[in-house]
C-alpha positions, 0 to 999 in steps of 0.5 A: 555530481548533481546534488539531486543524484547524490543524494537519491544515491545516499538514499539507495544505499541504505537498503539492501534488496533480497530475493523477490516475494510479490509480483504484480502488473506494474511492480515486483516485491522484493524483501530486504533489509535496512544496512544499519540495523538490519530490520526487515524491509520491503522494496516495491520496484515500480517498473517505470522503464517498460511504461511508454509515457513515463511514470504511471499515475498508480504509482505517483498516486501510491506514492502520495496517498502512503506519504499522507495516510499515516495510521497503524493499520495502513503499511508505512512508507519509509523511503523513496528512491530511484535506480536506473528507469525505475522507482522503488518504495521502501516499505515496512515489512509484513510477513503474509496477506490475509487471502494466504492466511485464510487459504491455510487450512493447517491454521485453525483461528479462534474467534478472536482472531478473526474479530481482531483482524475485522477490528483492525480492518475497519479502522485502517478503513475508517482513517482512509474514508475519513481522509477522503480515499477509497482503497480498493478490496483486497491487498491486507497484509499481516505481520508476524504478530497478527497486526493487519495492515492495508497496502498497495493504494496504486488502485486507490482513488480520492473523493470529495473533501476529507472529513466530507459527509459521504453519500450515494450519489457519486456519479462521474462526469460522463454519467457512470458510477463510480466504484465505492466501497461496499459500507458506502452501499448502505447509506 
């Protein structure tokens, strides 16, 4: 057995995938857990089997921009392997998304929480933007705890140089502009 095969093996047997929680375009969410400890995971399995020309660039950019971005407001990627025509991502587990949280009109927030979760918003942003890439809207995650974390950068795009000064003037080479966060709006 090819040394490569093994060990993506290894790597797939620590995980255990569970019932399906999220489903999107190019990948479904799955809960898990990890065998070892039984901590709760997420499984994100990226369906490369029904793409034409194999792996699609959303998932190798998600795949690059969650190996680099590390912060405690950003989801954290814990492994990566493969299984039949597929590629799955291991993610820390969050129990909801901000958009469930705000559609329950059974939870009353104080302010509190909505400052904190602001809070925590714009500094998982602040990390990315100074990092030099721009995460798309939505996809805010929220653990048992409260903790907001920002996930799926399939969608996310790099700019300029980390740490760069930021500007308005972002136009592709074809003319168009090129969409920018809204705190970008402003300056």
């Amino acid at each position: 057995m090819d040394l490569a095969v093994k060990e993506n093996l290894q790597r797939a047997a620590r995980w255990e995938k569970g019932i399906k929680v999220g489903e999107g375009t190019f990948a479904n969410v799955y809960k898990g857990t990890e065998k070892g400890t039984g901590r709760k995971i997420a499984i994100k399995k990226i369906k490369v089997g029904e793409m034409k020309d194999g792996l699609d660039m959303t998932a190798l950019r998600e795949v690059k921009f969650l190996q680099e971005l590390h912060h405690p407001n950003i989801i954290a990627l814990l492994d990566v392997f493969s299984v039949k025509q597929n590629i799955n991502l291991v993610l820390e587990f969050l129990d909801t998304d901000l958009e469930a949280v705000i559609r329950d009109k059974a939870l009353i927030f104080q302010n509190a929480d909505i400052k904190s979760w602001v809070a925590m918003s714009l500094r998982g942003l602040e990390y990315i933007h100074r990092n030099g890439v721009l995460h798309r809207p939505n996809n805010l995650l929220i653990a048992a705890n409260g903790e907001l974390k920002i996930a799926d950068f399939g969608l996310a795009r790099e700019f300029g140089e980390a740490g760069s000064k930021m500007t308005c003037q972002m136009v592709s080479s074809t003319g168009t502009v090129i969409w920018f966060s809204i705190l970008l709006y402003g300056c």
